[in-house]
C-alpha angles and dihedrals in degrees: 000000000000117000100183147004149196150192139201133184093300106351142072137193138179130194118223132215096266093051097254109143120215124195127168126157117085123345106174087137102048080264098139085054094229100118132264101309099060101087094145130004123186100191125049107277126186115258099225134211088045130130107218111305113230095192139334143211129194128213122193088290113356141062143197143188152183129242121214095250084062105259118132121223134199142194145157124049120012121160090119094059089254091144103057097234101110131237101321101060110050094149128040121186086181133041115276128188113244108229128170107085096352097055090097110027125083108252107201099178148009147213130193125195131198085277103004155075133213128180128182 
């Protein structure tokens, strides 16, 4: 059963009830989070490396979520600094946490932008 869904500029995505998260569409930037190869999918995949998603949001070419313990994750595009994990990671094919000054609060949503991220 799915519980929510979401869609960016060519990609969607829908978390499950069991907190699974499914993307499919283009993935040309690492956008769908299921590694390098995944550059278009036609049909819903797992994301996978994820502990269970409470909710997601998708930007142009990036996505994030939050997980139901609280931690926000990002992946996609990044060069403009939309996935929180500074200047040496600017594409991610894969989730990644988002630490710095998020590794200890409770996220409890998300928005994503053509080019941003926002968490509350």
């Amino acid at each position: 059963r799915i519980v929510s869904a979401c869609c960016g500029s060519y990609l969607s995505s829908a978390v499950a009830t069991n907190g699974a998260l499914f993307t499919w569409g283009l993935g040309d930037d690492g956008q769908l989070g299921q590694g390098e190869d995944q550059l278009l999918r036609y049909f819903p995949g797992r994301v996978q490396g994820l502990p269970p998603v409470m909710l997601a949001a998708a930007g142009d070419a990036h996505m994030s979520a939050v997980t139901t313990n609280g931690q926000l994750w990002t992946w996609g595009h990044g060069k403009e600094g939309q996935l929180g994990q500074g200047q040496t990671i600017t594409c991610s094919a894969v989730p990644r946490r988002v630490l710095g000054a998020l590794e200890f609060e409770c996220v409890v949503t998300t928005s994503c932008g053509s080019d941003h991220t926002a968490a509350v």
